[in-house]
Z-matrix of the N, CA and C atoms (Angstrom, degrees):
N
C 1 1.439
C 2 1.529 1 108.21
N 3 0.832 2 95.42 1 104.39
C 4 2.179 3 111.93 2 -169.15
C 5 1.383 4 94.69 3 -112.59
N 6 1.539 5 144.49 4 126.63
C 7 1.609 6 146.95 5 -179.96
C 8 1.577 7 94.28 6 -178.38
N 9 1.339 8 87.79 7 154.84
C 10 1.765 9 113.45 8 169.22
C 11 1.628 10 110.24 9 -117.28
N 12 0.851 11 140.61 10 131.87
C 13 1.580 12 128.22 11 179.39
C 14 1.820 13 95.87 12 -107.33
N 15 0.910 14 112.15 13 139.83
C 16 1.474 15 111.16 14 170.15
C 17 1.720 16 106.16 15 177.74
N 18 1.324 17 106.63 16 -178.15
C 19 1.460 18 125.03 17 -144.56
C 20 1.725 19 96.14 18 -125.42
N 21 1.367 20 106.91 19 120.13
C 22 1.442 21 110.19 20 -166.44
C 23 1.922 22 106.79 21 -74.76
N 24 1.279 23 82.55 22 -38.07
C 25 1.421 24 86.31 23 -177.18
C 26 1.623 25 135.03 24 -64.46
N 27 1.565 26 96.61 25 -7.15
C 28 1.636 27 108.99 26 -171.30
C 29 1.788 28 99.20 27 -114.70
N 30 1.363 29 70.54 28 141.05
C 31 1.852 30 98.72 29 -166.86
C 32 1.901 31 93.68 30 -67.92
N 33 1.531 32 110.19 31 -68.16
C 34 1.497 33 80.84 32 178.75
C 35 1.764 34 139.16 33 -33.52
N 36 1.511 35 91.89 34 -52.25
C 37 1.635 36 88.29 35 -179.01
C 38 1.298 37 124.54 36 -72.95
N 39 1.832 38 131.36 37 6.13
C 40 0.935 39 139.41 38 -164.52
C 41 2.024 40 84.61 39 -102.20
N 42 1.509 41 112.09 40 -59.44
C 43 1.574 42 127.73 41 -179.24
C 44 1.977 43 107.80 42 -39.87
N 45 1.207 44 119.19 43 -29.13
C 46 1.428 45 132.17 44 -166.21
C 47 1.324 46 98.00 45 -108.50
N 48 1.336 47 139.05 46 -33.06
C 49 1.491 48 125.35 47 177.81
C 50 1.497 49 102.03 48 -83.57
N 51 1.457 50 114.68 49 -23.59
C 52 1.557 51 100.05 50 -172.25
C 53 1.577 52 100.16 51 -86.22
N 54 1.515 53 127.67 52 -23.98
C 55 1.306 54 122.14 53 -160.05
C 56 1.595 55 93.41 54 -83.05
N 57 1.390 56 130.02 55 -17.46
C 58 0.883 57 120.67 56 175.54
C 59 1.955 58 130.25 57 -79.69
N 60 1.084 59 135.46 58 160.15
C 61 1.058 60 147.37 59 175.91
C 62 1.829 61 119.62 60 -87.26
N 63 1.650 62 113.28 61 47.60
C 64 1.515 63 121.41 62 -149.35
C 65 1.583 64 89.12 63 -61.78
N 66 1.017 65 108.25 64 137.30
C 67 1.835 66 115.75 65 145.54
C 68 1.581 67 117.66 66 -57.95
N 69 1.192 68 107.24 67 168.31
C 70 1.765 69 108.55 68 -171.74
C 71 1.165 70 112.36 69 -102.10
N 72 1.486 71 111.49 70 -2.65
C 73 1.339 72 117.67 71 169.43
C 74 1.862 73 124.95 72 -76.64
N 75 1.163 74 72.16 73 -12.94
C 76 2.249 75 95.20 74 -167.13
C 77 1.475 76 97.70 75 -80.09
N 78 1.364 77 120.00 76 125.81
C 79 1.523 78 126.63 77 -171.00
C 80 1.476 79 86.08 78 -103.52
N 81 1.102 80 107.81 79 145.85
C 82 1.275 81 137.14 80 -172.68
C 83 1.537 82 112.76 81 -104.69
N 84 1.479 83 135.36 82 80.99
C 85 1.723 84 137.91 83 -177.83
C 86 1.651 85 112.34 84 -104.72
N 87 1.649 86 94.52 85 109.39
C 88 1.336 87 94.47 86 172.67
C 89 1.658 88 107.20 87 -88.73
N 90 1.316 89 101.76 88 124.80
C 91 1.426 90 109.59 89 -168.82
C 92 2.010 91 120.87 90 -71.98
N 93 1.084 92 82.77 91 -10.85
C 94 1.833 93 86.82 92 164.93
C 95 0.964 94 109.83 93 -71.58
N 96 1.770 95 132.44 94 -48.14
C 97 1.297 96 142.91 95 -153.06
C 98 1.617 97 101.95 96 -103.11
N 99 0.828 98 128.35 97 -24.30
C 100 1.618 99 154.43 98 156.06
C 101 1.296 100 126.85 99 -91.20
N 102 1.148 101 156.84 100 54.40
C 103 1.275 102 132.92 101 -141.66
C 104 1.715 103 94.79 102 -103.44
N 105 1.609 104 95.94 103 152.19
C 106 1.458 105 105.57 104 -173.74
C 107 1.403 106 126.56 105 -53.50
N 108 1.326 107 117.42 106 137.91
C 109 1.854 108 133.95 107 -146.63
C 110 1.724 109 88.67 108 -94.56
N 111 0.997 110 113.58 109 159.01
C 112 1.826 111 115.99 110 176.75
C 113 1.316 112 89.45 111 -92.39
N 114 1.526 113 152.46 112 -24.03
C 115 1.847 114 128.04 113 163.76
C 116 1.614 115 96.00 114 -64.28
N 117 1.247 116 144.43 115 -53.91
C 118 1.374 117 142.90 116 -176.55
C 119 1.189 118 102.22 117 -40.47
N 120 1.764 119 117.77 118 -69.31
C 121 1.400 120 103.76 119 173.93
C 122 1.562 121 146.59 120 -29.46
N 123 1.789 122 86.84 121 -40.85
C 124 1.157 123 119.98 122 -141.13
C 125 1.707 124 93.85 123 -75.16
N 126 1.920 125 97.38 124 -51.21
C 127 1.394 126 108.72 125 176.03
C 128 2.024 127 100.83 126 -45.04
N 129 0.899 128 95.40 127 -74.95
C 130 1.730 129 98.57 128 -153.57
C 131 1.427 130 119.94 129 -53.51
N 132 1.162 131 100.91 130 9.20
C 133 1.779 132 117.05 131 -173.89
C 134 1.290 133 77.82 132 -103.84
N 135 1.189 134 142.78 133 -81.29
C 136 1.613 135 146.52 134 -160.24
C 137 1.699 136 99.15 135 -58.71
N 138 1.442 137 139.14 136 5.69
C 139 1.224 138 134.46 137 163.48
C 140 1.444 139 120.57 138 -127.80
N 141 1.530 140 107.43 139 7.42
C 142 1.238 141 103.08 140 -177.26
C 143 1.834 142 95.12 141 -134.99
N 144 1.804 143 122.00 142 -17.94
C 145 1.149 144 109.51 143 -160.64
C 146 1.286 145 142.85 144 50.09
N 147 1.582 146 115.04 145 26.26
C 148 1.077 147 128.44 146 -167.66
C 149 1.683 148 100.49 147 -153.61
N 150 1.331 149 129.41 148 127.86
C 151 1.449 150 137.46 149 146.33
C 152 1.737 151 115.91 150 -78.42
N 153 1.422 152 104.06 151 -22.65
C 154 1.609 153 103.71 152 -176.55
C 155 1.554 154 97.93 153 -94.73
N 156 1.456 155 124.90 154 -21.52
C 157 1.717 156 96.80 155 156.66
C 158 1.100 157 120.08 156 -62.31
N 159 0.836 158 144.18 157 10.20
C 160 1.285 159 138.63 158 -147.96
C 161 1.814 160 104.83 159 -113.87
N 162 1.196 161 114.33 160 -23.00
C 163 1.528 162 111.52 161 -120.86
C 164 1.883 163 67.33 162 -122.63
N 165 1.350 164 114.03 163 155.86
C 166 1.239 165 146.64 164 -161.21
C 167 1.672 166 95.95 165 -123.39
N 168 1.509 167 111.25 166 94.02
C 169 1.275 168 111.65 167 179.40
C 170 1.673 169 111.69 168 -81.16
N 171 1.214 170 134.07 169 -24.74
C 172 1.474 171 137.96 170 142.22
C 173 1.559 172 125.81 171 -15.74
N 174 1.267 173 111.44 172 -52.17
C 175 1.222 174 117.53 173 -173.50
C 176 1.109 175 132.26 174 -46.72
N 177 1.606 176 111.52 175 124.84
C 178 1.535 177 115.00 176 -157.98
C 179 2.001 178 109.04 177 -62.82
N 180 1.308 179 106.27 178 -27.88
C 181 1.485 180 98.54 179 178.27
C 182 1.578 181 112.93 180 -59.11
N 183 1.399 182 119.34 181 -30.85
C 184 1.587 183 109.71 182 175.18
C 185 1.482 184 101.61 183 -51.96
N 186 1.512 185 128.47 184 -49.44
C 187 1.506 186 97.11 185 -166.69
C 188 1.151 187 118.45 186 -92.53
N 189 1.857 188 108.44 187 -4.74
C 190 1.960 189 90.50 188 167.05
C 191 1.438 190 106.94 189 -74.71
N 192 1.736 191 122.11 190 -33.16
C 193 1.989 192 102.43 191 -169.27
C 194 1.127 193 88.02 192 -86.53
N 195 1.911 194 146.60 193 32.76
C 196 1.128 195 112.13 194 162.28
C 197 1.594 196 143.94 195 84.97
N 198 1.922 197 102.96 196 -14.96
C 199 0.780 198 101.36 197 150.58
C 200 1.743 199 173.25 198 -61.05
N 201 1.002 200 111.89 199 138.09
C 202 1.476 201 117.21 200 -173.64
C 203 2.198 202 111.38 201 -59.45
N 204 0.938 203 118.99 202 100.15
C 205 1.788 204 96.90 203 177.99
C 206 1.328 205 111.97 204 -104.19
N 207 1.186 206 127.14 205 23.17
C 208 1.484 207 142.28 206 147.32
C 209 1.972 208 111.46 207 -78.42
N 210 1.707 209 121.40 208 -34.13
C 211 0.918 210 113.27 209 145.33
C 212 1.386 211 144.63 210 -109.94
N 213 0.956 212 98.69 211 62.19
C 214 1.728 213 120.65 212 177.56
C 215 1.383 214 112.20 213 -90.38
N 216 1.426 215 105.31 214 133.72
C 217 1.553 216 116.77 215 -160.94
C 218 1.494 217 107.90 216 -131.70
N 219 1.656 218 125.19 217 139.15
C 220 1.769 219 103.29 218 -165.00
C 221 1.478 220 111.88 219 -57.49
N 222 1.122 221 140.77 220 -47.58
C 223 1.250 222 143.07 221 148.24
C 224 1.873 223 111.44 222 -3.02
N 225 1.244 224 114.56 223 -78.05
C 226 0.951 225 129.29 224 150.52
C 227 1.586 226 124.73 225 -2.74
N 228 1.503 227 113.95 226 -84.50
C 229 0.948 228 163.59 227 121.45
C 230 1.235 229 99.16 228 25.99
N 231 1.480 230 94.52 229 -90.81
C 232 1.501 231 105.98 230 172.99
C 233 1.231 232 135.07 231 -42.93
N 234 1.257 233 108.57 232 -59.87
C 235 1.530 234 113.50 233 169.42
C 236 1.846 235 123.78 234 -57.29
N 237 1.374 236 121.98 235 -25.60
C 238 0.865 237 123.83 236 148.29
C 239 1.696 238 124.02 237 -38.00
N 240 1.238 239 104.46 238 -71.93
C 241 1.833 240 109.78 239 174.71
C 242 1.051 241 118.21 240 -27.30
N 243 1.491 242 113.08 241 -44.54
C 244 1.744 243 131.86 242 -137.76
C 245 1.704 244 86.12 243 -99.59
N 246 1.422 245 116.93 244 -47.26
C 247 1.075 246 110.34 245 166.43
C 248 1.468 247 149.89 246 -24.93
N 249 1.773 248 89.14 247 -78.72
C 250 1.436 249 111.40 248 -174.80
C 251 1.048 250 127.20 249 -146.60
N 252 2.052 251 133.52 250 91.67
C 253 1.315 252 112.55 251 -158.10
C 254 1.218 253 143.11 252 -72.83
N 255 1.575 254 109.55 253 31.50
C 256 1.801 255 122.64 254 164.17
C 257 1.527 256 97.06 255 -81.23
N 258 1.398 257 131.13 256 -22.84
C 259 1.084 258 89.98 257 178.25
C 260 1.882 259 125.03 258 -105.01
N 261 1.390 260 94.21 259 47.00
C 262 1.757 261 104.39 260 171.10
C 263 1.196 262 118.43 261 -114.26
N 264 1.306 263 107.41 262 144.30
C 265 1.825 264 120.65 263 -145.71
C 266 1.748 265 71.17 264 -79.08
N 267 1.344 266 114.94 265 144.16
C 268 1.515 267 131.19 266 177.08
C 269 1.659 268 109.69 267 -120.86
N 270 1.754 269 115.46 268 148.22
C 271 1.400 270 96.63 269 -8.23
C 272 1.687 271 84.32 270 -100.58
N 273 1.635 272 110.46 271 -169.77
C 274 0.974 273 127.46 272 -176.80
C 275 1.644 274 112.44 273 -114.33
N 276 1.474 275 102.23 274 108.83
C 277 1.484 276 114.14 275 173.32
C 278 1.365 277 123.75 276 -71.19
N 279 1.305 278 145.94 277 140.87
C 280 1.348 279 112.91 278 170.97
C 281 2.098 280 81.10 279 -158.47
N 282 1.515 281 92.41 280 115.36
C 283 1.643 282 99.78 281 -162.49
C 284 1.672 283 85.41 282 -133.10
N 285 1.567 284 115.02 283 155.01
C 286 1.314 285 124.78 284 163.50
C 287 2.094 286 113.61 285 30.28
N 288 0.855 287 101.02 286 57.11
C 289 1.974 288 124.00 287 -172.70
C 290 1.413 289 97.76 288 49.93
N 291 1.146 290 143.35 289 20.79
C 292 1.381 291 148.22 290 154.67
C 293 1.559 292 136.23 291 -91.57
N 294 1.358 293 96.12 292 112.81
C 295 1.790 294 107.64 293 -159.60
C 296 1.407 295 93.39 294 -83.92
N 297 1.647 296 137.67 295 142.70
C 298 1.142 297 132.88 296 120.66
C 299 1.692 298 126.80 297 -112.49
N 300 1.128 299 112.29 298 152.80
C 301 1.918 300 130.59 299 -145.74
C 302 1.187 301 83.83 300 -109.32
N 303 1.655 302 138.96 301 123.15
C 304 1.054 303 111.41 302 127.25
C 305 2.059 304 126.36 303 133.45
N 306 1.028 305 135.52 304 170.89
C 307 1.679 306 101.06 305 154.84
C 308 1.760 307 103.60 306 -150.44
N 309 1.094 308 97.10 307 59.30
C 310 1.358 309 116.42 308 149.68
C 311 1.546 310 136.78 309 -64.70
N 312 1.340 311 142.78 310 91.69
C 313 1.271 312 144.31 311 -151.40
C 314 1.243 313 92.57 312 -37.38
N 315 1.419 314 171.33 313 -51.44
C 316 1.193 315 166.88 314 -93.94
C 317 1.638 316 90.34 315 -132.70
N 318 1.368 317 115.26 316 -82.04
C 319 1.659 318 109.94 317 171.92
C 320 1.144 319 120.92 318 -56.65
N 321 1.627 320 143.06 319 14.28
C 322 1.051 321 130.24 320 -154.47
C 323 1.881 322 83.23 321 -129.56
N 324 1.113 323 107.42 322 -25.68
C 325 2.005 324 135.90 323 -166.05
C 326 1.887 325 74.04 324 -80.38
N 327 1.288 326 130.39 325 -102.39
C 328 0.878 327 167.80 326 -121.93
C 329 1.822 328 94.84 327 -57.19
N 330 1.902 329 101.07 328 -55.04
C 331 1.776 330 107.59 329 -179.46
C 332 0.721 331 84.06 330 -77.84
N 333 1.477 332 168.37 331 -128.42
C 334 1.824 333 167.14 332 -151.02
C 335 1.427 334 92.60 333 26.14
N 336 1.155 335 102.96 334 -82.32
C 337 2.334 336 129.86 335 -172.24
C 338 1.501 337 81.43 336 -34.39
N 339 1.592 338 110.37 337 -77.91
C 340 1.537 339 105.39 338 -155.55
C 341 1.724 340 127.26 339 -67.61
N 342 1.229 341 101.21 340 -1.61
C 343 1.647 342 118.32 341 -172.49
C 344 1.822 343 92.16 342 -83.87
N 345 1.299 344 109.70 343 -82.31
C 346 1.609 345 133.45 344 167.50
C 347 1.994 346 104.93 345 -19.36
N 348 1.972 347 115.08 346 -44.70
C 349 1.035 348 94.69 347 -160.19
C 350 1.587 349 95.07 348 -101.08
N 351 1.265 350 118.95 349 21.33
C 352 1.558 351 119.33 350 172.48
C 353 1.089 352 118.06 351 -137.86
């Protein structure tokens, strides 16, 4: 299971797929037009053990429904994903059984290394 999940419309995740060197094996899911599958979920919960990594505390829908992300619970969490895909931490790599969360220079350094060394 080789995929990128990300958001066509946002300039970061467009800036990180191009800076990257993708293999042709890596399916490319824009999650608006795709929105995330509960086995997708399902996988990255079973590789990351976490629904609150997952979750994009930014997201403008927390402050229209109002939510709290200080109380966010995996439960929670979850149902968020399943919901609505603004709220998934973008984008999400998941190459050779290796998940990366996110586009933080550090995770962004890190899938580069592991793309390049496989």
């Amino acid at each position: 299971m080789n995929f990128i999940l990300y958001l066509s419309s946002c300039s970061t995740c467009k800036k990180i797929i191009k800076a990257m060197e993708l293999p042709e094996e890596l399916r490319l899911i824009d999650i608006k037009k795709e929105p995330l599958s509960k086995n997708q979920l399902d996988f990255l919960y079973q590789n990351t053990g976490s629904y609150l990594a997952l979750i994009n505390k930014r997201a403008l829908l927390f402050k229209q429904r109002q939510i709290d992300t200080q109380q966010l619970t995996e439960d929670f969490a979850k149902n968020l994903l399943m919901d609505h895909y603004s709220f998934l931490k973008r984008p999400v790599l998941v190459y050779r059984n290796k998940v990366f969360i996110g586009n933080t220079k550090a995770v962004v350094a890190e899938a580069k290394k592991w793309i390049d060394e496989h």
